[in-house]
C-alpha positions as CSV (number, residue, x, y, z in Angstrom):
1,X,-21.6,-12.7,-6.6
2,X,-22.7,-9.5,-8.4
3,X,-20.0,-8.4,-10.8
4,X,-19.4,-5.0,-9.0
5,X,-18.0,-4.8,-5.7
6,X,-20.9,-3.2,-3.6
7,X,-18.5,-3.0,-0.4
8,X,-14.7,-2.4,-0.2
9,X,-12.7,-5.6,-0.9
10,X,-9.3,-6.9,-0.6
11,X,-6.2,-6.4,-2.5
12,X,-6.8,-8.4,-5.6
13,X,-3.1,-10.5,-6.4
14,X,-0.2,-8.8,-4.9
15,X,-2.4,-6.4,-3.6
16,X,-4.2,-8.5,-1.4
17,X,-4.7,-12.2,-2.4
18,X,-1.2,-12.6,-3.3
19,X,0.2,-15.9,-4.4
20,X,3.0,-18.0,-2.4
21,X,6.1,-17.7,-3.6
22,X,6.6,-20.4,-6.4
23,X,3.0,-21.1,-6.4
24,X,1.3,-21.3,-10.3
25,X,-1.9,-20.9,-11.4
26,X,-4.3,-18.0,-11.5
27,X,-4.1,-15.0,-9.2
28,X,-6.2,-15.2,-6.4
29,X,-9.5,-12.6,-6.0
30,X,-9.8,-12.2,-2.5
31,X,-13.4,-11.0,-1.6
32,X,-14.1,-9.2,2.0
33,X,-16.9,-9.5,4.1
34,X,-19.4,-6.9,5.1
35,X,-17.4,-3.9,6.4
36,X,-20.6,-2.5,6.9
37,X,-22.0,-4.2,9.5
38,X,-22.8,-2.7,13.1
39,X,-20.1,-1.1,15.5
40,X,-18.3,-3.1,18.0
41,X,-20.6,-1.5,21.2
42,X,-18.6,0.6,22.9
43,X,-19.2,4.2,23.9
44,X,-18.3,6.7,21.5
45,X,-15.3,8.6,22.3
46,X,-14.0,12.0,21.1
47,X,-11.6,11.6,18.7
48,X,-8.2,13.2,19.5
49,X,-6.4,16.3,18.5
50,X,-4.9,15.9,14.8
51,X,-1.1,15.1,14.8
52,X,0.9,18.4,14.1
53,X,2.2,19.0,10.7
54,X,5.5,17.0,9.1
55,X,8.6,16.7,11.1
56,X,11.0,15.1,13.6
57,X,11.6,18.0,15.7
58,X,9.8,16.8,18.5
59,X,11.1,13.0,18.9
60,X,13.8,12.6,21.2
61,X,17.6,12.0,20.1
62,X,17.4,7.9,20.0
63,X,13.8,8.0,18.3
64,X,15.1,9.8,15.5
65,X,18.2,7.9,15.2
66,X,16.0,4.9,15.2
67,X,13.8,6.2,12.5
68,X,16.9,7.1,10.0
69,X,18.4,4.1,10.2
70,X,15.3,2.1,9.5
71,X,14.4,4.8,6.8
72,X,18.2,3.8,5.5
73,X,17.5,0.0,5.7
74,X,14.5,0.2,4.1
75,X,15.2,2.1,1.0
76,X,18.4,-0.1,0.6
77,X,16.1,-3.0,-0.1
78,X,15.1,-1.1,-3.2
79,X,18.3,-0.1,-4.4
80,X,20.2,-3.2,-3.8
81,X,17.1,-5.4,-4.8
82,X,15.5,-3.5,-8.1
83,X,17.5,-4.1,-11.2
84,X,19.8,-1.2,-11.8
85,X,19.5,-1.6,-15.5
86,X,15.5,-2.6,-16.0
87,X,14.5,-1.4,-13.0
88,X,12.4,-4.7,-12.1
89,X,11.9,-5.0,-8.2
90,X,11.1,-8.2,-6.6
91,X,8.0,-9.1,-4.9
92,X,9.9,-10.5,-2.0
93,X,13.7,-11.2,-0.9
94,X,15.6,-13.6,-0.5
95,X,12.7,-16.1,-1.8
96,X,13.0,-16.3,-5.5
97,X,10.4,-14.1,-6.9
98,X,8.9,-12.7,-9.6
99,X,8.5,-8.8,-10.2
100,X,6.3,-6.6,-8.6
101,X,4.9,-3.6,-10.8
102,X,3.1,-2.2,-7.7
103,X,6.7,-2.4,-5.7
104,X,8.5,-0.7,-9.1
105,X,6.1,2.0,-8.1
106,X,7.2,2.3,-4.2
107,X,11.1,1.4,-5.8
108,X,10.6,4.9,-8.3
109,X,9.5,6.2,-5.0
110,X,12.4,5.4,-3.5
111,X,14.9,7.1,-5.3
112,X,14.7,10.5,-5.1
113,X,14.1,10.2,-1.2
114,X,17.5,8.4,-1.2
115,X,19.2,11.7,-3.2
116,X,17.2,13.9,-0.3
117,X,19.2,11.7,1.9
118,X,22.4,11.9,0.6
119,X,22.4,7.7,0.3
120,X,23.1,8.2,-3.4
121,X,23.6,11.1,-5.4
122,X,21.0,12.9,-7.4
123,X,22.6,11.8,-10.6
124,X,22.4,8.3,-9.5
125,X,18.7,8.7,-8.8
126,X,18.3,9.9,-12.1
127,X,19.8,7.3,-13.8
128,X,18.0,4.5,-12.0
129,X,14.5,6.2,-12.5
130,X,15.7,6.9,-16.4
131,X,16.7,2.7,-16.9
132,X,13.2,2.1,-15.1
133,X,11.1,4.1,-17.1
134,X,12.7,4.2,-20.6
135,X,12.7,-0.2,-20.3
136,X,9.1,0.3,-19.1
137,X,8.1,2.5,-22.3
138,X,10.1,0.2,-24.7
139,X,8.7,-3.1,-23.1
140,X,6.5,-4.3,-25.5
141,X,2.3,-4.2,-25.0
142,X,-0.1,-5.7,-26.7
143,X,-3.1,-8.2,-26.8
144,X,-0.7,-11.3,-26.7
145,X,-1.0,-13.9,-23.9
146,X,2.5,-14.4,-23.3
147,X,6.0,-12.0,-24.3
148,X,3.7,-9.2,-23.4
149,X,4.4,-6.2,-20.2
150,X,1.3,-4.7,-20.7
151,X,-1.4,-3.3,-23.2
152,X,-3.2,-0.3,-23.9
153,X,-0.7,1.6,-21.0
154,X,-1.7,-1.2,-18.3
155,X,1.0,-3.2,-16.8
156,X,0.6,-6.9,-15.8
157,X,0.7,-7.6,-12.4
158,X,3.7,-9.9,-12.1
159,X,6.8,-9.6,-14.1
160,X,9.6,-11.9,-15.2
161,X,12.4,-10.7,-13.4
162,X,14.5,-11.5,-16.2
163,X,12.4,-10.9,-19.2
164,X,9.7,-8.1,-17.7
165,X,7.3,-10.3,-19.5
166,X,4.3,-11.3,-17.9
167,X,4.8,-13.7,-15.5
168,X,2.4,-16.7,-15.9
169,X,-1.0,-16.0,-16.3
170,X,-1.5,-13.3,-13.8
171,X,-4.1,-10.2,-15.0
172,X,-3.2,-7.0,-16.1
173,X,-3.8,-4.5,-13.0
174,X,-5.3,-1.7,-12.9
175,X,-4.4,-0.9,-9.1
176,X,-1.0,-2.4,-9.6
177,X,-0.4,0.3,-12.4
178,X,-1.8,3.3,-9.9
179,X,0.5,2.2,-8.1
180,X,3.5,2.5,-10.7
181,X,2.0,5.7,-12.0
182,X,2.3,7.5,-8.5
183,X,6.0,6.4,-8.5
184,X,6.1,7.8,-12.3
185,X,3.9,11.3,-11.7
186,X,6.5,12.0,-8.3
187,X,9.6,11.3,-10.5
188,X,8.2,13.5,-13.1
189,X,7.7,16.6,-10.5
190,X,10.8,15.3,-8.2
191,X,13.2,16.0,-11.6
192,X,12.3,19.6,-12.3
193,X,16.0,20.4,-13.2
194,X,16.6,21.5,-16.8
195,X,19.0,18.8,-17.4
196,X,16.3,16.4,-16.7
197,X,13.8,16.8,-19.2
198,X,13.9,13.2,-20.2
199,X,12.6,11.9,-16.6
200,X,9.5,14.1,-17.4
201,X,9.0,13.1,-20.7
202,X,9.4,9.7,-20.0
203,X,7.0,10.0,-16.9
204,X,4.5,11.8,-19.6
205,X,4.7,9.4,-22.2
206,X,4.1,6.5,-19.7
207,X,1.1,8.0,-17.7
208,X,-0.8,9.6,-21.1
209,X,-0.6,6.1,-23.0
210,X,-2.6,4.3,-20.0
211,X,-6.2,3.8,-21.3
212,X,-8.0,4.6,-18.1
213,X,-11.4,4.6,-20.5
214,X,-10.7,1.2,-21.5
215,X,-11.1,-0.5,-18.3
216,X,-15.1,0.4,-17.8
217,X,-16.6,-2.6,-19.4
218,X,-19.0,-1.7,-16.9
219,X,-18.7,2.4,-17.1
220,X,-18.7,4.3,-15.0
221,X,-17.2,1.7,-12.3
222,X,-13.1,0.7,-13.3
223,X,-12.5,-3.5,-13.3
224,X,-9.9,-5.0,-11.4
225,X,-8.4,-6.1,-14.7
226,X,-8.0,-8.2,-17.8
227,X,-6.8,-11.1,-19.1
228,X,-6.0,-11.9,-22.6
229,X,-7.9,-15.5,-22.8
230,X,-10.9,-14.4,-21.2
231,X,-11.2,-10.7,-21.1
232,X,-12.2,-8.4,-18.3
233,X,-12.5,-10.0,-14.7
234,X,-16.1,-9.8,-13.3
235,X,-15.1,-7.1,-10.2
236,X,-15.3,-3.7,-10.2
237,X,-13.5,-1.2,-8.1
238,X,-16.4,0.4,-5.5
239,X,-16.4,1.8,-2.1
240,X,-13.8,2.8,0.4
241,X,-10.0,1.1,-0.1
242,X,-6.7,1.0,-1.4
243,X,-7.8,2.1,-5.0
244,X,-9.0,5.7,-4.2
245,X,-5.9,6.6,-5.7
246,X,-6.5,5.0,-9.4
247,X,-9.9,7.0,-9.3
248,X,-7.5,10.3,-8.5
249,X,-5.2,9.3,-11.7
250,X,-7.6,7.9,-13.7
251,X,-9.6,11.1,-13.6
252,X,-6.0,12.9,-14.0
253,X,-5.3,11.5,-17.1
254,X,-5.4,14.5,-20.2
255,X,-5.6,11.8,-23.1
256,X,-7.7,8.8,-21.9
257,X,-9.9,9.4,-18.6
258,X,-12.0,7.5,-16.7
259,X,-15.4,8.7,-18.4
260,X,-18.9,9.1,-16.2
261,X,-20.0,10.0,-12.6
262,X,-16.6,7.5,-11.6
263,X,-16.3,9.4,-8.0
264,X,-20.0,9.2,-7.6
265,X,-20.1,5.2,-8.5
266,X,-16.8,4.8,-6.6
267,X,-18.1,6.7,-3.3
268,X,-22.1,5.5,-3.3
269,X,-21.5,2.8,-1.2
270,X,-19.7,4.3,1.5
271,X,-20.6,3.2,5.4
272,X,-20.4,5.7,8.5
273,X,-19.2,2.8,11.0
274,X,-17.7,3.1,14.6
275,X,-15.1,0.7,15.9
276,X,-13.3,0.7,19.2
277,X,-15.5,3.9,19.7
278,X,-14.0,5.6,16.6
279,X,-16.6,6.6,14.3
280,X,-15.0,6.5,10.3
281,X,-15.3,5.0,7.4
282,X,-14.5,1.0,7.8
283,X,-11.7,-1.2,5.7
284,X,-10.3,-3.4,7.8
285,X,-6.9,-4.0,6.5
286,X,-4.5,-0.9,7.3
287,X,-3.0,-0.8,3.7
288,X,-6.1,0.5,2.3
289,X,-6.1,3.2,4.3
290,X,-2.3,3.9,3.5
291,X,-1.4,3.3,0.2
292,X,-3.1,6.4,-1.1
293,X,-1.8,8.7,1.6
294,X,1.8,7.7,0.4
295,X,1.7,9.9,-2.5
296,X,-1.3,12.4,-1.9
297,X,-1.8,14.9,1.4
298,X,-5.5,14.7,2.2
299,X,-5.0,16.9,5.4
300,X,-7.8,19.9,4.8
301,X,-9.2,18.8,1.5
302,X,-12.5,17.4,1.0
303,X,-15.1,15.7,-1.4
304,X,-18.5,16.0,-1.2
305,X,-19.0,13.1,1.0
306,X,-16.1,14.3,3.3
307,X,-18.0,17.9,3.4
308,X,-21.3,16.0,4.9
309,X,-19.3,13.9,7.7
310,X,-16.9,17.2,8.5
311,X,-13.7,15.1,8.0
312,X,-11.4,14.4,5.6
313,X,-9.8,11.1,4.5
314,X,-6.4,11.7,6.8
315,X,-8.5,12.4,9.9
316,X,-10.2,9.1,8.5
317,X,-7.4,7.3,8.7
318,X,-6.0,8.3,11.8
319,X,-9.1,7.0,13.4
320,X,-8.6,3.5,11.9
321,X,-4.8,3.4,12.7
322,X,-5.7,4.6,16.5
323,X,-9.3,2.0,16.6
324,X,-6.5,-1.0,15.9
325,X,-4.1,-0.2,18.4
326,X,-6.9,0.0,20.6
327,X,-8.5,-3.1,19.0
328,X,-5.2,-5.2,20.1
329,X,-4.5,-3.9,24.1
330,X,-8.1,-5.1,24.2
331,X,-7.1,-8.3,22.7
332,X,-10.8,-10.3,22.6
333,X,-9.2,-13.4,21.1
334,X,-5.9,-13.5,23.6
335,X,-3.5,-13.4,21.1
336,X,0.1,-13.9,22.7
337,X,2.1,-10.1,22.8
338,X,-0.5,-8.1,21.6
339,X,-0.9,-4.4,23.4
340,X,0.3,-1.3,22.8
341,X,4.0,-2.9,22.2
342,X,2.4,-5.2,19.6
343,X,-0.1,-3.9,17.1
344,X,-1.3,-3.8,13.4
345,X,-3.3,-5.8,11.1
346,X,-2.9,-5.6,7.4
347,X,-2.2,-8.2,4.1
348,X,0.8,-9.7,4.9
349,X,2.6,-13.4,5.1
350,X,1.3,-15.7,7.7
351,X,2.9,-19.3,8.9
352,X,0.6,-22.0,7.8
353,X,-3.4,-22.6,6.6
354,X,-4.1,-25.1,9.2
355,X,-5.9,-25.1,12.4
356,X,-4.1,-26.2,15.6
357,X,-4.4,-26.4,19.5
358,X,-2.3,-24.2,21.5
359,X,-2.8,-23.7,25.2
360,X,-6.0,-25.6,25.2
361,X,-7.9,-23.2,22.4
362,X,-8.1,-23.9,18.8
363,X,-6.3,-21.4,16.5
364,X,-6.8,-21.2,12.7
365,X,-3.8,-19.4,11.2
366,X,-3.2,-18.2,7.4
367,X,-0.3,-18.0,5.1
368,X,-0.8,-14.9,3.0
369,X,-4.0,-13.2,3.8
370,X,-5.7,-9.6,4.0
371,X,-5.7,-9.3,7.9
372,X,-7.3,-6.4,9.4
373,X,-10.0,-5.4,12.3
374,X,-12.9,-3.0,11.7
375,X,-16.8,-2.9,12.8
376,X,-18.2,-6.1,11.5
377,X,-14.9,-7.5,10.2
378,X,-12.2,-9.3,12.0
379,X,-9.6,-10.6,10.3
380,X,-7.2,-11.8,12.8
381,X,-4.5,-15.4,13.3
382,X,-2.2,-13.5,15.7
383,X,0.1,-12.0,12.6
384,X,1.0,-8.8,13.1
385,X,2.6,-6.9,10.0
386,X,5.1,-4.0,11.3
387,X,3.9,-2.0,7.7
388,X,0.8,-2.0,9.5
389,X,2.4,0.7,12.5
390,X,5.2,1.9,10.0
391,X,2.6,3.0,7.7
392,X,0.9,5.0,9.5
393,X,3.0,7.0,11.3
394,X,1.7,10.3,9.8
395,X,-1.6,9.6,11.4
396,X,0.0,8.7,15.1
397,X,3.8,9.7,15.2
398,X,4.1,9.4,18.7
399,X,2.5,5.7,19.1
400,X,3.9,4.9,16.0
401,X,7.5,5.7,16.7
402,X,7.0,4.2,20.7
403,X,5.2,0.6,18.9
404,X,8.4,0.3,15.9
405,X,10.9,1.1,18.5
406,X,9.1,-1.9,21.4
407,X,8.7,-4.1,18.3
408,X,13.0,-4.0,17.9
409,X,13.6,-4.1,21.6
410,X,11.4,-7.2,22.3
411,X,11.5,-9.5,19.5
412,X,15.6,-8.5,18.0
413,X,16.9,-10.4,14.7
414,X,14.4,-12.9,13.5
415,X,11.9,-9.3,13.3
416,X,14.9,-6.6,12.5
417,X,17.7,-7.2,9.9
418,X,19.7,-6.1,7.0
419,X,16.6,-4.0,5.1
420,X,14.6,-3.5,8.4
421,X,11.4,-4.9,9.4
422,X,11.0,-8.4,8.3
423,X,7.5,-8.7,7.3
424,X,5.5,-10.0,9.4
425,X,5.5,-12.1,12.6
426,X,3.0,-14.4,15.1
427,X,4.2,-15.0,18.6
428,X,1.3,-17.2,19.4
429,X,2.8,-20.1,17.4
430,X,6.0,-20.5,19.5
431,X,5.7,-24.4,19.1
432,X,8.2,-25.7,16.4
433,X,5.8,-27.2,13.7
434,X,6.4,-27.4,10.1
435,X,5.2,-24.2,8.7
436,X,4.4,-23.1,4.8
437,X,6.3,-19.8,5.2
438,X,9.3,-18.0,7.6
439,X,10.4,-20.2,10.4
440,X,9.4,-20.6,14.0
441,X,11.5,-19.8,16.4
442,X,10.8,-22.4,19.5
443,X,9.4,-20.7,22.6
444,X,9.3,-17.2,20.9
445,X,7.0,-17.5,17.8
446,X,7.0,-17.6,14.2
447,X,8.7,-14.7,12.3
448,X,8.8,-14.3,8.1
449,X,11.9,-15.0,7.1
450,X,11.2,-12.5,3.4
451,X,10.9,-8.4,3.1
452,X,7.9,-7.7,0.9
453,X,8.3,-4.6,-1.7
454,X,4.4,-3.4,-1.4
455,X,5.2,-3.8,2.7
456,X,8.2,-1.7,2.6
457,X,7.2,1.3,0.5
458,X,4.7,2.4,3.2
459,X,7.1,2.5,5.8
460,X,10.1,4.0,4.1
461,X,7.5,6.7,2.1
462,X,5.5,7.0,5.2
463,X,8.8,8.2,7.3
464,X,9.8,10.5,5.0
465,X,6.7,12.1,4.8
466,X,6.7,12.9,8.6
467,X,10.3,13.9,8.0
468,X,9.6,16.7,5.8
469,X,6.4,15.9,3.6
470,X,8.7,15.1,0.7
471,X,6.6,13.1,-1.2
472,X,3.7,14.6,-0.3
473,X,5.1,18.2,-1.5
474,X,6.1,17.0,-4.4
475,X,3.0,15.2,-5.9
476,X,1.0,18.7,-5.1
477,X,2.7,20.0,-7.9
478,X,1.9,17.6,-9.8
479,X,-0.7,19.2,-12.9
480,X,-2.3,15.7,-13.1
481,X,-2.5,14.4,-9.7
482,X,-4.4,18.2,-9.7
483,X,-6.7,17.6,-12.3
484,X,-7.7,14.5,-11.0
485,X,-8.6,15.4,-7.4
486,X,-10.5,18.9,-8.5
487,X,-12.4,16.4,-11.2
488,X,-13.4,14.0,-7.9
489,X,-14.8,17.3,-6.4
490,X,-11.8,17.9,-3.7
491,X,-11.5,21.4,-2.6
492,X,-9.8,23.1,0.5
493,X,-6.4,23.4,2.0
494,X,-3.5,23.4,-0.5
495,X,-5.6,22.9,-3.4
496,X,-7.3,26.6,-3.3
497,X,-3.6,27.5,-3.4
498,X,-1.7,28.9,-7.1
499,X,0.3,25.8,-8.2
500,X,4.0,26.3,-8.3
C-alpha cells in the first residue's frame, strides 16, 4: 500500500480499529475500501429542506423528556467513570479497560454541559476540568518507550488508568489528541469567568505545546502517528473523515502549525458520490461524519471545494445520516429489525468474527469493526450502533428523536440502562452461541453488554447541541478554532461575523 491514504480510511486504534478489551499487541490500522466507487443506481432525489436551527421547542412533551434523561444518563457515564482526580476516562465500562485520550476529550466535553444542566455545579465543573488538565500538563512526555503520556504535546492513544502512562505499545495519536484538544479549546472558552483564569491557561499551555509541524514526515499530509521503536507509521491523513478537525487545529495552532498547502493535500482526493439517491461526499461509517460536527458549526460556512459543490459539510452530513436510514428500510441483505425503527452503521462492538448459518443464509459477523454503508462500500453484519442515530440528530431531529425513542420501546434493558444506550446491538443473532463480546439474548439477539466513551460523546454532545448549540456557540469564540478554519479557506455565516 502507498504510504498516504489516497481515500478516506477508518479510525486507526480507538478510533476505528480498536483492540478487544484485554487484547495485547500492536494497535490495529484498519484500512477502508474504495469509497469512491460508483453510486448505488437509484434515481437522484432532491434533497430535503435543512433542519431548523438548535432547539427543542418543537418536540412533543414525552420526546423531550426522553431526550433529557438520556442526555442525563449519558453524561453520568463521564462523571461517575473518569477519574475525579486525573481525569482519566475509560475506554469502555464495566469491562476493565484502559484509558481513552480521545474519550478524555468528549469527558472535558462533558462537564460544562453538566453545569448548563444544573447536574453539577459550575464550581464542580471547574475542578474536574482543572485535575484533568493540570495532571495532563504535568504527565511526563518524552521519547521514552514506556513511563511516557506523550511527547512533543501528542498524547498516546491508550492510557494506564492508573499510571496515565502509555498503555502497551499503542502509537501516539494524532486524531486521538484533536480529539482531546477540542475538549481543551471548549473548556478554555466555556470558563471565561475571571476567577477562572487557570482553566484557560491550562487549556493554552496544553494546545500551544502540541507540535502539529512535527507530525509531517511526509509534509504537507499529517501521519496517523508515532511510535518510539520505529518512528512514524507509514499512513497519512487524506480525504474526507473523522480527522477534518485535526486539520482545523492543526492549522489553529499560533506556536507550531501544520506547515504547507495541508487543506489542499487533505481535500485533493475528495469524490462527488450519490448513495440511496443522495448525492455527497462518501465515508461510510457515521462517526466520520460526526465527530467534527461535535465541536464545530459548519451550517453556512464554506471551503473552496464546498463553494464549487454549493454545500457545505453539515448539509453533507445530513445527506449521509438520511442515505443510511434509507439504506436500512431497504434492507438488501435482510437483516433481522432493520427499517426506520432500526438504523445506523458506524465503528462499534460486534458479537463474534465467525461466519454462521442462520435461517438458511450464511452470515459473517464482526467483533469490533468500522461498520458503515456508502456508494461503493458496505460495511454491514446486522450491528447497529445507537451513536450512529444519536449522533446525528442535528442533521435529522425529527427521525432521530422518533428512531432513539422505537430503539427503547422495542428492544428495553439489554439496549437501555444505567448510562443509556448500551453500545451496540445485532438482532439477527438471536441463537444462543458463544460469542467474543456482550451476550445474546435467546430469541431476541445479541446486545453489548459495555458503554463505549468515543460512542457516548456524540450522543450526549450531539443533544445538547440541538438543545441550544452549546458547544457549538462556545467553540465560535474560540481565537484558534478561528484561525484554523479562516487558514483552511472557510468563509460565510458566523465567521464574517466580529468575534465576541
Amino acid at each position: 500500500m502507498h504510504v498516504t491514504w489516497t481515500v478516506p480510511g477508518v479510525r486507526p486504534g480507538a478510533v476505528g480499529g480498536r483492540r478487544a478489551p484485554g487484547v495485547a499487541g500492536a494497535v490495529w490500522i484498519a484500512v477502508a475500501a474504495s469509497l469512491f466507487a460508483a453510486g448505488c443506481g437509484t434515481a437522484t432525489r432532491r434533497a430535503p429542506a435543512p433542519p431548523p436551527a438548535a432547539g427543542f421547542a418543537e418536540l412533543a412533551p414525552a420526546e423531550a423528556a426522553f431526550l433529557d434523561s438520556l442526555s442525563r444518563r449519558t453524561f453520568d457515564f463521564f462523571w461517575e467513570r473518569s477519574d475525579a482526580k486525573k481525569g482519566l476516562t475509560p475506554d469502555r465500562w464495566p469491562s476493565e479497560s484502559f484509558s481513552s485520550v480521545a474519550a478524555i476529550g468528549f469527558a472535558l466535553t462533558a462537564y460544562p454541559i453538566g453545569a448548563e444542566r444544573d447536574w453539577i455545579s459550575r464550581d464542580e465543573a471547574r475542578e474536574r476540568v482543572m485535575n484533568t488538565m493540570a495532571f495532563l500538563w504535568r504527565a511526563p512526555q518524552g521519547d521514552a518507550s514506556a513511563g511516557m503520556t506523550g511527547h512533543r504535546g501528542f498524547f498516546y492513544h491508550f492510557l494506564d488508568p492508573k499510571t496515565g502512562a502509555r498503555f502497551e505499545d499503542v502509537e501516539l495519536s494524532t486524531i486521538d489528541t484533536a480529539l482531546l484538544m477540542a475538549g481543551v479549546l471548549f473548556c478554555q472558552s466555556y470558563f471565561d469567568r475571571d476567577d477562572e483564569a487557570g482553566v484557560r491557561a491550562l487549556a493554552e499551555s496544553l494546545y500551544t505545546r502540541v507540535e502539529w509541524s512535527w507530525a509531517q514526515p511526509r509534509p504537507p499530509l499529517i501521519s496517523l502517528g508515532w511510535k518510539p521503536a520505529g518512528g512514524f507509521l507509514p499512513y497519512d491523513w487524506r480525504g474526507y473523515n473523522e480527522a477534518m478537525l485535526l486539520m482545523i487545529l492543526a492549522l489553529g495552532s499560533p506556536t507550531h502549525p501544520a506547515e504547507g498547502d495541508v487543506w489542499g493535500a487533505w481535500t485533493e482526493p475528495y469524490r462527488w458520490a450519490e448513495f440511496q439517491g443522495y448525492p455527497h461526499l462518501p465515508f461510510a461509517p457515521l462517526f466520520g461524519h460526526q465527530y467534527s460536527h461535535v465541536w464545530i458549526d459548519f451550517r453556512g460556512i464554506r471551503d473552496g471545494w464546498c463553494r464549487e459543490k454549493d454545500v457545505d459539510y453539515f448539509e453533507n452530513s445530513r445527506r449521509a445520516t438520511l442515505a443510511q436510514r434509507d439504506y436500512a428500510i431497504a434492507n438488501p441483505a435482510g437483516w433481522r429489525g432493520y427499517g426506520a425503527r432500526l438504523w445506523g452503521l458506524t465503528a462499534c462492538d460486534g458479537p463474534v468474527s465467525r461466519k454462521l448459518t442462520i435461517d438458511g443464509v450464511e452470515r459473517e459477523f464482526q467483533t469490533y469493526w468500522a461498520r458503515g454503508a456508502t456508494a461503493g462500500d458496505i460495511r454491514d453484519d446486522g450491528t447497529v450502533a445507537p451513536t450512529a442515530a444519536g449522533g446525528s440528530i442535528v442533521f435529522a431531529p425529527d427521525l432521530v428523536v422518533e428512531t432513539l425513542m422505537a430503539m427503547r420501546a422495542d428492544w428495553g434493558e439489554p439496549l437501555y440502562g444505567r448510562y443509556g444506550f448500551l453500545d451496540a446491538l445485532n438482532p439477527t443473532l438471536r441463537d444462543p452461541i458463544e460469542v467474543q463480546h456482550g451476550k445474546v439474548v435467546p430469541g431476541v439477539g445479541w446486545f453489548d453488554t459495555d458503554y463505549l466513551g468515543i460512542d457516548q460523546g456524540p450522543i450526549l454532545c450531539m443533544i445538547e447541541n440541538q438543545r441550544d448549540g452549546i458547544v457549538w456557540n462556545t467553540m465560535k469564540r474560540n481565537p484558534h478554532v478561528r484561525r484554523g478554519l479562516e487558514a483552511a479557506g472557510f468563509t460565510g455565516g458566523w465567521l464574517e461575523a466580529a468575534p465576541e
